[in-house]
LOTILO-306925 format. One record per residue (C-alpha): x, y, z; chain; residue number from 0; residue in one letter. Coordinates in pm, whole numbers. Layout:
<rs>
<<X, Y, Z>, A, NUM, A>,
...
</rs>
This chain:
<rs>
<<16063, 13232, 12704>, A, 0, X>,
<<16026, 12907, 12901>, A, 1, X>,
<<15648, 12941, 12797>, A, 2, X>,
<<15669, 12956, 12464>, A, 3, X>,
<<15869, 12662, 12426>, A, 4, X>,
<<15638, 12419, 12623>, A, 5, X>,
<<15408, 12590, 12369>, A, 6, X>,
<<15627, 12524, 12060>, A, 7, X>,
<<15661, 12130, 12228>, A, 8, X>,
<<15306, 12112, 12259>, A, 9, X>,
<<15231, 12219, 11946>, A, 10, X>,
<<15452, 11964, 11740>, A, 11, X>,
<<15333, 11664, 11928>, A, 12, X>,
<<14987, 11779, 11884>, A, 13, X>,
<<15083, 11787, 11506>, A, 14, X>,
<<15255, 11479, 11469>, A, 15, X>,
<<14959, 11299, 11707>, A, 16, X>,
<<14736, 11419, 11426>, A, 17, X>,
<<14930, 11359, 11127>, A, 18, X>,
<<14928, 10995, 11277>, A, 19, X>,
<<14549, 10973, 11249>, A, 20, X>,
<<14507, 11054, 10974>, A, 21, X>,
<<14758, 10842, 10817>, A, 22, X>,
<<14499, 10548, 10844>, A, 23, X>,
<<14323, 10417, 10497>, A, 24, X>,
<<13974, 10420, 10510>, A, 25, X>,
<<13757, 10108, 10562>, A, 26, X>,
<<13708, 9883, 10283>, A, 27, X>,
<<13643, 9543, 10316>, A, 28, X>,
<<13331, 9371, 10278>, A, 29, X>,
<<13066, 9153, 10443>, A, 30, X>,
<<12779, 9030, 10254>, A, 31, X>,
<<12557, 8724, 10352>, A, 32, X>,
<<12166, 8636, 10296>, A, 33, X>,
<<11967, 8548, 10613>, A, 34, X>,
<<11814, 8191, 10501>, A, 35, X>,
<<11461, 8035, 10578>, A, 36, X>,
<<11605, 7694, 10729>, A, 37, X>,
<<11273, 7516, 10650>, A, 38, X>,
<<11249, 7606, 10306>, A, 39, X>,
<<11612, 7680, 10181>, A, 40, X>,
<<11533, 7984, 10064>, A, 41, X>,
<<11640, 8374, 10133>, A, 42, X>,
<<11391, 8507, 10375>, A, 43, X>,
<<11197, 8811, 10294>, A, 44, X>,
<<11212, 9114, 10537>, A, 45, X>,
<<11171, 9482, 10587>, A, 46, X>,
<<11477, 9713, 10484>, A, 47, X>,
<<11696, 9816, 10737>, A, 48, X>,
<<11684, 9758, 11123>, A, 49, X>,
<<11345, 9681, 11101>, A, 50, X>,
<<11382, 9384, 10932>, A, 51, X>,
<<11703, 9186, 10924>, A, 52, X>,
<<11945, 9368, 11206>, A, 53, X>,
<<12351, 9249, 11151>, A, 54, X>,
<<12527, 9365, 11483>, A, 55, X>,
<<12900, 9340, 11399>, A, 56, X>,
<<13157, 9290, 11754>, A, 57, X>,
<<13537, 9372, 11606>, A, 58, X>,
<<13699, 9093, 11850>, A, 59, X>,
<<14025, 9248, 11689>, A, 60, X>,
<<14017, 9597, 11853>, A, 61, X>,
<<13872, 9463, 12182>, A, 62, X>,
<<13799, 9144, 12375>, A, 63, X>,
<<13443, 9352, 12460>, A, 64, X>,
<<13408, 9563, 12196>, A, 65, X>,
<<13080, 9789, 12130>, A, 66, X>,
<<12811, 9636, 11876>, A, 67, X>,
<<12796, 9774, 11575>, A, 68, X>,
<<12465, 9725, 11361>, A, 69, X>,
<<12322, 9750, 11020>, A, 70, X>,
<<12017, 9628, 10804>, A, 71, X>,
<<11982, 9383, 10586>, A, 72, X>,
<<11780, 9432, 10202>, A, 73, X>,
<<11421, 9291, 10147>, A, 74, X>,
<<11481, 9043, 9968>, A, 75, X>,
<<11657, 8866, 10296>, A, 76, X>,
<<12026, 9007, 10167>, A, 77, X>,
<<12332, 9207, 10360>, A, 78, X>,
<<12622, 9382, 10243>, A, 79, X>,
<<12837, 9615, 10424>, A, 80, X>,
<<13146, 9744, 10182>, A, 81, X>,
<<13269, 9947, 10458>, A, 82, X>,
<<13447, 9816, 10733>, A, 83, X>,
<<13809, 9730, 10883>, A, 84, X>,
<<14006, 9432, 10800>, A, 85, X>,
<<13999, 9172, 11123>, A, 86, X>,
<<13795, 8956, 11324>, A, 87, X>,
<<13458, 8993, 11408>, A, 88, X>,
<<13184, 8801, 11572>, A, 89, X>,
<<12836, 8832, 11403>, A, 90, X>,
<<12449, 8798, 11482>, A, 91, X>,
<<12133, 8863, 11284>, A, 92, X>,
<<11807, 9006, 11420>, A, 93, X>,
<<11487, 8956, 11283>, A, 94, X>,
<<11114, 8791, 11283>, A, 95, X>,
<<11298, 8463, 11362>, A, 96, X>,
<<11388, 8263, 11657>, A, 97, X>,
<<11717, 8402, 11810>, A, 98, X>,
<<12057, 8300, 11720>, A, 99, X>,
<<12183, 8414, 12094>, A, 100, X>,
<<11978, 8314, 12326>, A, 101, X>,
<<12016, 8328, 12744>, A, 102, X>,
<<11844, 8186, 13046>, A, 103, X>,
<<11706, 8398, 13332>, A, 104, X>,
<<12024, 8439, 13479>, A, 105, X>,
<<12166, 8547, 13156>, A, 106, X>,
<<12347, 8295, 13077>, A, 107, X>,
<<12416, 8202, 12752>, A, 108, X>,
<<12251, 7888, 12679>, A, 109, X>,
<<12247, 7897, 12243>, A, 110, X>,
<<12464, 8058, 12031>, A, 111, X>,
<<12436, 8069, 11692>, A, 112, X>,
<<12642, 8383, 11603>, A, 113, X>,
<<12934, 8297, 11389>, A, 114, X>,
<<13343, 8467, 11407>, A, 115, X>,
<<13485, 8523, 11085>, A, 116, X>,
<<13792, 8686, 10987>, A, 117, X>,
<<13699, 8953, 10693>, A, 118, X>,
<<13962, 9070, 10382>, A, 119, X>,
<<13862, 9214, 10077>, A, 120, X>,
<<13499, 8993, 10034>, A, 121, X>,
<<13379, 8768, 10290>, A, 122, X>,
<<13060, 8576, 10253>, A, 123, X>,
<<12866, 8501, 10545>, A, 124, X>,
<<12500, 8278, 10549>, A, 125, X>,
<<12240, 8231, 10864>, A, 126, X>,
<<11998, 7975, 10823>, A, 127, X>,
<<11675, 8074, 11098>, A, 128, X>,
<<11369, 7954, 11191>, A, 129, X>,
<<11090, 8206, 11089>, A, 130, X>,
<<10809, 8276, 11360>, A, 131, X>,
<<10593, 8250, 11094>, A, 132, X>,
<<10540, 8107, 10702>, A, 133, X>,
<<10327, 8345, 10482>, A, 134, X>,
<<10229, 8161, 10171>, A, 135, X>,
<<9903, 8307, 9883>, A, 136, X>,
<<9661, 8008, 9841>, A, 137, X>,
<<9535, 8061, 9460>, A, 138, X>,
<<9553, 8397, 9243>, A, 139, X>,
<<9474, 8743, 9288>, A, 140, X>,
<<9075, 8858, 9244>, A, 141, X>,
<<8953, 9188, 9142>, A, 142, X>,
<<8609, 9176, 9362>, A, 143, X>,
<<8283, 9390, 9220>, A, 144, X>,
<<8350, 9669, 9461>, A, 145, X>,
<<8711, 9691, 9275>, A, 146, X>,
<<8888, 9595, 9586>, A, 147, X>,
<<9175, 9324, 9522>, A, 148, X>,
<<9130, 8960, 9719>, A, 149, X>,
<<9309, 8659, 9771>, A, 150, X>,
<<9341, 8356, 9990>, A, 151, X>,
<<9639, 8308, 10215>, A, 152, X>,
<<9734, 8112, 10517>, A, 153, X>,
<<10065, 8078, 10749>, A, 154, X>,
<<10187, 7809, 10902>, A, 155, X>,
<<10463, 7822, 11203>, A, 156, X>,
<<10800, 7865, 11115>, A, 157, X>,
<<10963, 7678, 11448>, A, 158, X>,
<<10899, 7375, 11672>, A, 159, X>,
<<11065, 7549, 11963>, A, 160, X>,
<<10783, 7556, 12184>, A, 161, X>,
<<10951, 7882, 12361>, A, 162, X>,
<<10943, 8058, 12039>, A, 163, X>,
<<10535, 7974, 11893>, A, 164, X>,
<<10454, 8307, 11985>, A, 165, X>,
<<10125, 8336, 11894>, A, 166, X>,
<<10001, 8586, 11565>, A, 167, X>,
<<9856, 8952, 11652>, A, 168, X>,
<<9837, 9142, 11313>, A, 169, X>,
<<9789, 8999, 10989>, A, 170, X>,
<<9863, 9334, 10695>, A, 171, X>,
<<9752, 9284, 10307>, A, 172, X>,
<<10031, 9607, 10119>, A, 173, X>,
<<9957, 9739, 9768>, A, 174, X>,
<<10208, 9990, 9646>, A, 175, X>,
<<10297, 10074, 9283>, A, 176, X>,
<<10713, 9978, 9281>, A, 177, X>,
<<10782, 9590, 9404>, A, 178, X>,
<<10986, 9723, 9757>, A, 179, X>,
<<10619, 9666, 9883>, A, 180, X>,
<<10693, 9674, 10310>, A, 181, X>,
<<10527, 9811, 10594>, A, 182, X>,
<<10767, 10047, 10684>, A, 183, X>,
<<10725, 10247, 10338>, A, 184, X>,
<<10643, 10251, 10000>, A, 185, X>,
<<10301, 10093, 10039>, A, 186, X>,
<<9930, 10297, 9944>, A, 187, X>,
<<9781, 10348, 10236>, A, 188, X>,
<<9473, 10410, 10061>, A, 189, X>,
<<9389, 10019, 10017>, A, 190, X>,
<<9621, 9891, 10306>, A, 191, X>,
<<9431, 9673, 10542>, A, 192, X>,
<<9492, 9446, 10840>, A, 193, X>,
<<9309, 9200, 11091>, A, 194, X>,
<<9369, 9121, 11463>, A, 195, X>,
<<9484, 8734, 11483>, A, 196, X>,
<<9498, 8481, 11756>, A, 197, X>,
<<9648, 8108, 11763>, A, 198, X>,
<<9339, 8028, 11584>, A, 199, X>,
<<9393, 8153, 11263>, A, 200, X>,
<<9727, 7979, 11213>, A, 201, X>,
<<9722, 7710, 10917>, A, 202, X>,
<<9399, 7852, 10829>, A, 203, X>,
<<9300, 7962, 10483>, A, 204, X>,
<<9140, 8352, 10518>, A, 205, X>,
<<9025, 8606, 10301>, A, 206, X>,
<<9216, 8899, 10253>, A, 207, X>,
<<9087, 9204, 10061>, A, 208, X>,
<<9257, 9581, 10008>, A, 209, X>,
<<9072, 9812, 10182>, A, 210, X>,
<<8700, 9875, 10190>, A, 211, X>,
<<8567, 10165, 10006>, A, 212, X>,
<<8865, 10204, 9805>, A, 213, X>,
<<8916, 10013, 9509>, A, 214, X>,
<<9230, 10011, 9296>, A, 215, X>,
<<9237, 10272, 8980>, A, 216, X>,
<<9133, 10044, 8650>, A, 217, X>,
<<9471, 9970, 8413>, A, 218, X>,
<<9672, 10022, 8749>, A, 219, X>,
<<9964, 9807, 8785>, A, 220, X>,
<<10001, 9736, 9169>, A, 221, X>,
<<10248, 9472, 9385>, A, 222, X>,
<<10115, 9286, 9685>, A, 223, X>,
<<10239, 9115, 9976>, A, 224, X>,
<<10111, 8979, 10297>, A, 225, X>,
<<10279, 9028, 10661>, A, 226, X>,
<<10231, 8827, 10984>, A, 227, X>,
<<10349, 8953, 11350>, A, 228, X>,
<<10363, 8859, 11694>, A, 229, X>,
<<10450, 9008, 12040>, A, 230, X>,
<<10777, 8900, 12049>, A, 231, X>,
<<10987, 9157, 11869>, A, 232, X>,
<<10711, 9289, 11639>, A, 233, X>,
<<10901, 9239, 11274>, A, 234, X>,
<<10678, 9119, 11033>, A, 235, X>,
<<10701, 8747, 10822>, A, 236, X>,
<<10611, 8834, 10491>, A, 237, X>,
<<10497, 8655, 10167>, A, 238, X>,
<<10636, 8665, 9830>, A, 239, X>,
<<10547, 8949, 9602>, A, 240, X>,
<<10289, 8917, 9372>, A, 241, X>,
<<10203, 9139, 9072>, A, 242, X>,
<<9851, 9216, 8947>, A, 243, X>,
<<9748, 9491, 8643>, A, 244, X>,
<<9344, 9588, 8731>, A, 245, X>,
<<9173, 9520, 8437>, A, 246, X>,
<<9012, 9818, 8218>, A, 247, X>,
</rs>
């Protein structure tokens, strides 16, 4: 008898413990922000998702040390999360710029450029970076005898943090038929190309072509866009997106 009363115990605690849980609303506020090119003003262009812009969320109101929580940002150098808690939270972006949180050897904090905010309902949120790199087209789009597509294009570094000139390793040229044009996806490999670059090639104008052998269907409509990388985290700096219809 005694047993089946601890049971009977057990059991409505157990029940009440859960009813408890599951009394709590789901998330619903908001965070959205754009990650901003402090040398130009302008939204930054990225890859979607961690591979681009990274937003690692710490809720300071659950825990003094709370776990990271991450998401990506939107190509266009955008962030929205519509999905999280009401409270405090300390925030830091990711990307092919120079950190916001940086430490010395001893890790040490030594720059911080992560920013607490308290979100409810829809809370807007900027970063201005430094880019690694700036990927700009020099003139139009050329359709070349062969039918691949060429232009000129040159970058230019981003920073004057000496710590952060990371020299270039991989310059890409993407063609893909919708404009979400990124290295990651939704780009033809079939005319994709890239070069090998060194400290050389930086503020130089160079030739870029689609690739060899392979040219572009006639009456196509195709979307370009240049990327730049270095060592450092390997995230690309990417051009604007241009637009280019092969003639018949």
């Amino acid at each position: 008898m005694k047993k089946i009363i601890l049971f009977l115990i057990a059991g409505v605690v157990f029940t009440s413990c859960s009813r408890e849980i599951d009394d709590y609303d789901a998330p619903s506020e908001t965070l959205t922000g754009t990650v901003i090119d402090k040398t130009s003003g302008k939204a930054m262009n990225s890859e979607y998702g961690t591979t681009g812009n990274n937003i690692i969320l710490e809720e300071l109101s659950w825990s003094d040390n709370p776990t990271p929580y991450n998401f990506g940002g939107k190509i266009d150098g955008t962030f929205n999360n519509s999905k999280l808690f009401k409270g405090t939270y300390r925030i830091n972006v990711e990307g092919p710029f120079v950190p916001l949180l940086q430490r010395d050897s001893k890790g040490d904090i030594t720059v911080d450029g992560r920013k607490t905010v308290d979100i409810a309902g829809v809370t807007k949120v900027d970063f201005e970076v430094e880019p690694f790199f700036k990927v700009e087209w020099v003139g139009d789009l050329k359709v070349e005898n062969d039918g691949r597509v060429s232009a000129d294009v040159k970058y230019t570094r981003g920073t004057t943090n000496p710590a952060y000139q990371v020299n270039p390793n991989e310059m890409v040229v993407l063609a893909g038929y919708t404009p979400l044009v990124l290295q990651m996806s939704n780009y033809d490999n079939r005319y994709e190309w890239g070069w090998s670059q060194n400290s050389s090639h930086v503020g130089a104008v160079q030739k870029v072509t689609t690739r060899a052998n392979n040219p572009i269907p006639k009456g196509a409509k195709f979307y370009y866009r240049i990327g730049v990388r270095n060592a450092f985290n390997s995230k690309y700096n990417y051009s604007d997106i241009r637009e280019m219809t092969i003639p018949n």
